[in-house]
C-alpha positions as CSV (number, residue, x, y, z in Angstrom):
1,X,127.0,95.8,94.9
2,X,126.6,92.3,93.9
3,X,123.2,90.4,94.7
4,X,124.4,88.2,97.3
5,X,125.8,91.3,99.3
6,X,122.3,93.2,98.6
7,X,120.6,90.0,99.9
8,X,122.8,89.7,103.0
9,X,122.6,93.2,103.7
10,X,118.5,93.5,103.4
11,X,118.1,90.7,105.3
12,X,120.3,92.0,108.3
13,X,118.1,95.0,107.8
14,X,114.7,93.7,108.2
15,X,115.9,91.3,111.3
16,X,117.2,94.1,113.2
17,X,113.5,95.5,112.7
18,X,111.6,91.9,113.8
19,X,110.8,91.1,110.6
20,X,109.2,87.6,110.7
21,X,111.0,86.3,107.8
22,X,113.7,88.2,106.9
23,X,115.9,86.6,104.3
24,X,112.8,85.4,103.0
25,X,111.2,88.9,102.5
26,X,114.7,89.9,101.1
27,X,114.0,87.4,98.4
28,X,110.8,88.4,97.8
29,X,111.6,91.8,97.3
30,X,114.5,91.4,95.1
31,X,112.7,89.1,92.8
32,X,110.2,91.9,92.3
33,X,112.7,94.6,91.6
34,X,114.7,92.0,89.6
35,X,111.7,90.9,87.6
36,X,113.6,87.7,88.4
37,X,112.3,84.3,90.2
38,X,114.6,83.0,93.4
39,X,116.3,80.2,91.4
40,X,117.5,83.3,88.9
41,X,119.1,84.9,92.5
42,X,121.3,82.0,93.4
43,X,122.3,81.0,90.2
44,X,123.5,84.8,89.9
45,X,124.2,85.3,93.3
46,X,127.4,87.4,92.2
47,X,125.8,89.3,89.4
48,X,126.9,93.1,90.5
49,X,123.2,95.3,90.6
50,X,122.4,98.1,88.4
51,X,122.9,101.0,91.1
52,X,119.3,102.2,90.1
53,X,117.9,98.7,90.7
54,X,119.7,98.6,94.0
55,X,118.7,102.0,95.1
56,X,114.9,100.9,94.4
57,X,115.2,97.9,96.5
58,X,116.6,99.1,99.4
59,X,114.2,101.5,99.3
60,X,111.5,99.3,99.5
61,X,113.3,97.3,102.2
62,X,113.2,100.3,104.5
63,X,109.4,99.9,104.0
64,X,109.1,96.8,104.8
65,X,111.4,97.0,107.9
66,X,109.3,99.7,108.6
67,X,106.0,97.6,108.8
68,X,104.4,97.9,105.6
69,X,103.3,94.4,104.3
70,X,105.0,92.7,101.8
71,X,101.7,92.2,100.1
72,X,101.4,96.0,99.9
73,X,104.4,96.5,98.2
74,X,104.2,93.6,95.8
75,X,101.3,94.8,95.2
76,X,99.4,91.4,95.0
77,X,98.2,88.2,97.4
78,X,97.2,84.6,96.4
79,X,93.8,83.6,97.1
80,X,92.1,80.2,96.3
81,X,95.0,80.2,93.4
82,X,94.5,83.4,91.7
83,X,96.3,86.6,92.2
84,X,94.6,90.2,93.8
85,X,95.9,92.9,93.2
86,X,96.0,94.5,96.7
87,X,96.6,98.0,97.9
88,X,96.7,100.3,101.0
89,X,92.8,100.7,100.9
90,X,91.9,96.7,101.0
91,X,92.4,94.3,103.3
92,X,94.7,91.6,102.7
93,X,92.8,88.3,101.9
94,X,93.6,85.4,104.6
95,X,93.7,81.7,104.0
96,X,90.6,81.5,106.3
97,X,88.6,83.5,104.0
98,X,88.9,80.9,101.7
99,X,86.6,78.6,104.3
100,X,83.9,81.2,103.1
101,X,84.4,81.0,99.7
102,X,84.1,77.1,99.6
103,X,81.3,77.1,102.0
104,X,79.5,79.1,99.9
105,X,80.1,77.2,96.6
106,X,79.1,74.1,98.3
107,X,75.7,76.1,99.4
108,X,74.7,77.9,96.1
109,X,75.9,75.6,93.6
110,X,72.8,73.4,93.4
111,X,70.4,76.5,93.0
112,X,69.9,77.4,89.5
113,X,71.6,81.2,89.2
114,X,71.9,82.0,92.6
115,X,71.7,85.7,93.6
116,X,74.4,86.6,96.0
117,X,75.7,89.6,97.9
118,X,79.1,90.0,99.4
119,X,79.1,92.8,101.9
120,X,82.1,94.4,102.2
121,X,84.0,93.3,99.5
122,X,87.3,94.6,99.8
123,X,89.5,93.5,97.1
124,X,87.3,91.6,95.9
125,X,88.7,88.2,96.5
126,X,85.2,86.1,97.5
127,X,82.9,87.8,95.4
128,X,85.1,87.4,92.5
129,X,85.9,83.7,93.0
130,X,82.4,82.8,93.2
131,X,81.8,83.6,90.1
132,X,85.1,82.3,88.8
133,X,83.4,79.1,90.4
134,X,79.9,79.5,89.6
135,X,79.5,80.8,86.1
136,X,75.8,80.7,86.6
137,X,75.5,82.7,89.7
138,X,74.7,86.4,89.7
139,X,76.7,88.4,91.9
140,X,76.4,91.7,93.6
141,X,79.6,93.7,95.9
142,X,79.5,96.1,98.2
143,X,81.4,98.1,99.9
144,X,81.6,101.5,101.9
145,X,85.1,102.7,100.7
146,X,84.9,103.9,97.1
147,X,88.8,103.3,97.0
148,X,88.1,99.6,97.7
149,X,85.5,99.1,95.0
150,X,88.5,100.6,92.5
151,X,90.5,98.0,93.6
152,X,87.9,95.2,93.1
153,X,86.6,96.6,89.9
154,X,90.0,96.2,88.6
155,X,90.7,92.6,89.9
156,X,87.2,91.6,88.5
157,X,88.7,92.7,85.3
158,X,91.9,91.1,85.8
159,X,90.3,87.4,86.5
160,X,88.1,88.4,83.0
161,X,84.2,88.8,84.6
162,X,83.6,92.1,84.9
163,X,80.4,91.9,83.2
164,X,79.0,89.6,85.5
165,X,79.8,91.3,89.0
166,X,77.8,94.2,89.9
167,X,79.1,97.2,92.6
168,X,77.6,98.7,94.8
169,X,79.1,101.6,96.7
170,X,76.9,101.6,100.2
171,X,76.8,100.9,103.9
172,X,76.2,96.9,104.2
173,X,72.8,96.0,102.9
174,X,71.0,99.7,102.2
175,X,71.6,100.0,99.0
176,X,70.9,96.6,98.2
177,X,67.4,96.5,99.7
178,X,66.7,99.5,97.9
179,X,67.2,98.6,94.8
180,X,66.7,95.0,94.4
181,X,64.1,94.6,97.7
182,X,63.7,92.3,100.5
183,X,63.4,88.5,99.9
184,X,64.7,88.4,96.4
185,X,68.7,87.1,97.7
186,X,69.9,83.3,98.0
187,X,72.7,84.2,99.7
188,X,74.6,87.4,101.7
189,X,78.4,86.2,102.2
190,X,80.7,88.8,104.6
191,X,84.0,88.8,105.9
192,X,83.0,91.6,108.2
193,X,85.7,93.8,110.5
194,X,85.4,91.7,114.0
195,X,88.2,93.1,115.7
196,X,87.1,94.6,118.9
197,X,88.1,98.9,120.1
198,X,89.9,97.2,122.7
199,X,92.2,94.4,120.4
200,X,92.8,96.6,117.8
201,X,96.2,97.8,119.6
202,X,97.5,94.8,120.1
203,X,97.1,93.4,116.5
204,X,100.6,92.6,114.8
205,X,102.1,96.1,113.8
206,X,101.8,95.3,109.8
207,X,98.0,95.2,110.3
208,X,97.8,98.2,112.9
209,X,100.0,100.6,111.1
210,X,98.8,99.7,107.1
211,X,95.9,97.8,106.8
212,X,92.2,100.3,106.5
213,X,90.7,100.6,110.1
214,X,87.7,100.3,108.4
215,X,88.1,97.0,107.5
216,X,89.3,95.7,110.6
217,X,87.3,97.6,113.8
218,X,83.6,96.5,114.4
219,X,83.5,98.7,117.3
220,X,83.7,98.4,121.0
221,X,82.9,94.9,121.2
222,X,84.2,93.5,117.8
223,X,80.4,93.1,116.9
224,X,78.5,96.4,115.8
225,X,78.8,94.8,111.5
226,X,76.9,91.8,112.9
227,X,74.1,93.6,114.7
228,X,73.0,95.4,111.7
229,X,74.0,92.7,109.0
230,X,72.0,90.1,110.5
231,X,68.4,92.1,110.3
232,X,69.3,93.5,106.8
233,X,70.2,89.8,105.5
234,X,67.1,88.4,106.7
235,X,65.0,91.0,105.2
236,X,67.2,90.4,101.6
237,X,66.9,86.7,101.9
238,X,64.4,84.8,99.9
239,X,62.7,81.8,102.7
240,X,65.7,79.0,102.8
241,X,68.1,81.3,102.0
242,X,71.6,81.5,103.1
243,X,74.2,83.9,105.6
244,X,77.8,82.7,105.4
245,X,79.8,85.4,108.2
246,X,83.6,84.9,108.7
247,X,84.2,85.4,112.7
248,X,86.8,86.4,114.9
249,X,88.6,83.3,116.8
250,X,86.5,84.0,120.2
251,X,83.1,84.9,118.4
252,X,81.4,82.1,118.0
253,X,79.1,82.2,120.6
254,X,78.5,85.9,120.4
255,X,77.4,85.8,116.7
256,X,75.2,82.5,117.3
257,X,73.6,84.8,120.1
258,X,72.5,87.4,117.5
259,X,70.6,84.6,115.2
260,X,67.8,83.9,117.5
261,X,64.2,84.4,115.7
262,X,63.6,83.4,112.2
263,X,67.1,81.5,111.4
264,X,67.6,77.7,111.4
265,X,70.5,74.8,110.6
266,X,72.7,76.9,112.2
267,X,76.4,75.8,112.1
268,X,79.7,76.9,112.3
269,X,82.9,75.5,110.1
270,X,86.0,76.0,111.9
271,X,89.7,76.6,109.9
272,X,92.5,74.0,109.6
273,X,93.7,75.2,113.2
274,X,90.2,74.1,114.4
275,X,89.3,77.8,115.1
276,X,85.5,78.8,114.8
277,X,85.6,80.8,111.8
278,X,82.4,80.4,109.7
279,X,78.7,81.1,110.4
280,X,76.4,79.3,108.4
281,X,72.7,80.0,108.9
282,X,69.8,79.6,106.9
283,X,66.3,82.2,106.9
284,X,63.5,80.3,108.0
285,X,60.1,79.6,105.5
């Protein structure tokens, strides 16, 4: 089979299955079989495949016309210009989580060696590029799923500063209190799960069927990770320091109801759609 027949017929494949982007995913996917970039694909667009080669991608074509993100099966996701490695057991980092990242930077980067925990880290992706962009800052992550902290542990190696992240495998803020005590943080980031018992069966079938439902589902109400992060950050805060919370797109007014007592400057950023997406609030003196 030559590679423009492989392309046509892959791309057929994945639009009979409502595949977004099919010939587009097609691409994708035989690049990464290929080990080939797209410009490689046309120039050689009638190139017969190495029946091994072509067995392997149509393999991985029925996955993704199956549902399984093409993240998932490349195995890695751009965020904030660097590459994650990404599996089954993380979420897949958003553009919108980036918001957080830079939000953050702005906040912390005029305190001398900030001290800052990112609850729930997932991959890895917003711990790791803070301190890509804050040499200085030190930087704990932590997350419930031991599989995820693999994950992250090996991207914090891939980006070169493993030695200055520290895990943490525990249940939101616990472990941290414990062992480093209350007031002793400048800043808790989280991208937490927000998505509510009652959305989660409508989400997009790529995130339903393949992304961890423990990263996703905070509970009946999409808010149960806020309730107990809010109370555990402002007993890890020093006085003046910082939450930065990611938010679902009809949250805003929910999570501002939570930060009553004891929080001040209270803001919300909202993404380039102009959809409410971080909370910024600071612990009071």
């Amino acid at each position: 089979m030559k590679i423009f027949q492989a392309l046509s017929d892959a791309t057929e494949m994945l639009e009979k299955c409502g595949v977004a982007n099919p010939r587009q995913d097609a691409e994708f996917l035989l690049s990464h079989v290929l080990g080939k970039n797209k410009s490689f694909l046309i120039a050689h667009s009638r190139d017969d495949m190495d029946p091994i080669r072509s067995e392997s991608y149509f393999s991985i074509v029925q996955d993704r016309s199956m549902g399984k993100p093409l993240q998932y099966i490349l195995g890695v996701q751009e965020f904030l210009g660097m590459e994650f490695e990404v599996t089954a057991d993380v979420l897949i980092p958003r553009p919108e989580t980036e918001l957080l990242v830079e939000a953050a930077r702005v906040l912390f980067s005029s305190i001398s060696n900030p001290r800052i925990v990112d609850v729930g880290t997932g991959s890895g992706c917003i711990a790791i590029s803070l301190a890509v962009l804050m040499v200085s800052a030190r930087i704990w992550a932590v997350d419930l799923s031991e599989a995820a902290l693999v994950v992250a542990k090996r991207n914090a190696a891939r980006h070169r500063i493993r030695s200055r992240l520290e895990f943490l495998h525990g249940n939101l803020l616990e472990l941290t209190l414990e062992e480093l005590g209350e007031g002793t943080l400048d800043g808790v980031v989280s991208n937490p799960p927000y998505v509510s018992e009652k959305e989660f069966p409508g989400l997009q079938r790529e995130v339903r069927g393949w992304e961890p439902r423990l990263a996703l589902v905070g509970g009946e109400r999409g808010l149960s990770i806020y309730e107990q992060l809010i109370p555990q950050a402002y007993r890890c805060l020093k006085p003046r320091g910082h939450l930065l919370m990611e938010i679902g797109y009809d949250m805003r007014e929910k999570v501002l109801g939570l930060l009553s007592d004891g929080w001040d400057q209270i803001r919300v950023k909202d993404d380039s759609n102009q959809i409410p997406r971080v909370v910024i609030a600071r612990k009071r003196q």
